[in-house]
N, C-alpha and C positions, 0 to 999 in steps of 0.2 A: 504494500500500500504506500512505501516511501512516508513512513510518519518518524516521528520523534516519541522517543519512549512513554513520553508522558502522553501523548496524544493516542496511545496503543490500550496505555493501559485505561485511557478515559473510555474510549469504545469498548474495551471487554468491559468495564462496568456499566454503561449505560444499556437501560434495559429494552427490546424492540417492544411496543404496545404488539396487540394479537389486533388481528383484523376478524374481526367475529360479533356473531347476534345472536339471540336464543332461535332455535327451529330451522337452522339451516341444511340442506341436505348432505352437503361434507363440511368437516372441519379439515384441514390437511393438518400436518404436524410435521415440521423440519424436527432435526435432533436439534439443534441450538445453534443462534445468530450467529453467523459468521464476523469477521471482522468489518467484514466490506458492509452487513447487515447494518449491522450496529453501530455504524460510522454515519451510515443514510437512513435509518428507521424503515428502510424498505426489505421487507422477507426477500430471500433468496436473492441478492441483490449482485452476489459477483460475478462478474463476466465470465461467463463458462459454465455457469449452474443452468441445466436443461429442464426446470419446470417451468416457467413459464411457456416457452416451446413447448413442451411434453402438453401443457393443459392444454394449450391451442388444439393441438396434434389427435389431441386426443379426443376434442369436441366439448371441454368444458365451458371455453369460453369463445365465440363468434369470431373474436379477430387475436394477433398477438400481443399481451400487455406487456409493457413495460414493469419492473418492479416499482416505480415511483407510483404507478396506476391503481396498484393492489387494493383500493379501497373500491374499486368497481366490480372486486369478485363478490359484496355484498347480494348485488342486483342479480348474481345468476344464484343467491343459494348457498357460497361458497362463502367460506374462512380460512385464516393460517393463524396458527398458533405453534411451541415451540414446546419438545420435553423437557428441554432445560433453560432456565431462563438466562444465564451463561453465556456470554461471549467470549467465544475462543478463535484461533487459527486453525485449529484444528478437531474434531469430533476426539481425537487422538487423548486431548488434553482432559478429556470430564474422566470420572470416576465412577465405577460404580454405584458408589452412594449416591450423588447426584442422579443417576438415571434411577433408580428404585425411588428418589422424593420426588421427582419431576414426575414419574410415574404416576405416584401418588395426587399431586397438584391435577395433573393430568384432567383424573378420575374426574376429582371434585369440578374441577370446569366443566368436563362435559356433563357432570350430575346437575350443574347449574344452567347450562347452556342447551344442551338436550338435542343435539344436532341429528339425524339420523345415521350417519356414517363417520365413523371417527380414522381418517387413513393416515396411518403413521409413514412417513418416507423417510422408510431404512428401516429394515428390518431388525437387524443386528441392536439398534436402539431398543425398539419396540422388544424384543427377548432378555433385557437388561429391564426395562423398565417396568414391566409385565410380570418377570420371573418365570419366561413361558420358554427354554429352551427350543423345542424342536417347531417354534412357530416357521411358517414358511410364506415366500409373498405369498398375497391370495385376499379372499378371506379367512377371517380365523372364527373359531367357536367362542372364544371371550365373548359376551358384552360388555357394557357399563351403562348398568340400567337399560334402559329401550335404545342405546345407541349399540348399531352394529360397529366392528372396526375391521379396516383392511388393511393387511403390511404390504406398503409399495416399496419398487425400488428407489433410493437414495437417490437424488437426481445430478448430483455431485457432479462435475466433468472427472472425476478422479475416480468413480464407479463407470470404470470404462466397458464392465462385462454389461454392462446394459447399452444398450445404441439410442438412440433418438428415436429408432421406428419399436424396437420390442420394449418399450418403456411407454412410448403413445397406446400400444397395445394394451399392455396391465392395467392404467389408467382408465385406458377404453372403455373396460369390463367395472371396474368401478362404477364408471359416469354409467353405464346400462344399468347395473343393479341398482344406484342410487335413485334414478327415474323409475326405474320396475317396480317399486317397493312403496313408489308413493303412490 
C-alpha cells in the first residue's frame, strides 16, 4: 500500500461498518478487512479480489460495482459483513480465537439481522469459526436460526485454485437457491 507505519497500523484498527439490513436474502461474509479495506471503508476493496466480478458473473447484481458502490447491494437483497472484525495483510495473521469469537458475533448478527442465507467466503474460515471441520463449499446442514448458510470460495486473487468462471459458478447456485426458497 506504500504507507508509513503508523498509517498501517491506523487501518488494521479502524473498523469497516457491514453493509447490511434485517431480511435480506444473503448476507456475504469476507474472513476480515483487508488492508486496502480498511484504509477505504469499502468491502473487498483490493485490486485483484474477484467478488465483485464473481457477483456480476454470477447474476447477483445487473451491472459491475465498484467496491466504493457496495451500498447498492442493499437494493438487490444483498449484504457484507466480516468474521473478524480485524484488519490485517493477511487472513494469515488472525488466530484461532478470533475466528471461534467472530464466529460467535457472527451468530448473534445474523440472530439479529435474520437474513435468509448466511455465505461465508472461504471456507477454511467458516471451519474455524463454526468448529465444523469437514465443512465443504456448498451448502452446509448448520443453520443459525431460520438463516441457511453456504461456504463459498474465498475470492482472494491469491485462491488461484478457483478461476473467475468456476467461482461465478458456486455463487451461481447460491443466487438460484436464494431466489428458490423465497
Amino acid at each position: 500500500m506504500g504507507c508509513t507505519p503508523e498509517e498501517l497500523q491506523a487501518a488494521r484498527d479502524r473498523l469497516v461498518p457491514d453493509v447490511a439490513a434485517s431480511g435480506l436474502r444473503v448476507l456475504f461474509c469476507g474472513i476480515n478487512p483487508g488492508l486496502m479495506t480498511a484504509a477505504t471503508g469499502h468491502h473487498f476493496a483490493r485490486p485483484g479480489n474477484r467478488f465483485w466480478p464473481v457477483l456480476h458473473a454470477s447474476g447477483f447484481t445487473p451491472r459491475l460495482l465498484r467496491p466504493a458502490e457496495q451500498e447498492e447491494l442493499l437494493a438487490h437483497g444483498l449484504g457484507i459483513t466480516n468474521v473478524v472484525a480485524r484488519a490485517s495483510a493477511k487472513a494469515s495473521e488472525l488466530t484461532a480465537e478470533e475466528y471461534r469469537e467472530g464466529g460467535r458475533l457472527l451468530a448473534e448478527k445474523v440472530a439479529r439481522l435474520r437474513p435468509r442465507w448466511l455465505a461465508v467466503a472461504g471456507v477454511t474460515a467458516y471451519r474455524v469459526a463454526f468448529d465444523d471441520k469437514h465443512a465443504v463449499i456448498g451448502p452446509q446442514r448448520r443453520t443459525l436460526g431460520t438463516t441457511r448458510v453456504w461456504a463459498l470460495p474465498n475470492p482472494s486473487g491469491l485462491n488461484a485454485h478457483w478461476t473467475l468462471a468456476t467461482m461465478a459458478e458456486e455463487y451461481g447456485r447460491l443466487r438460484a437457491a436464494a431466489w428458490e426458497d423465497a
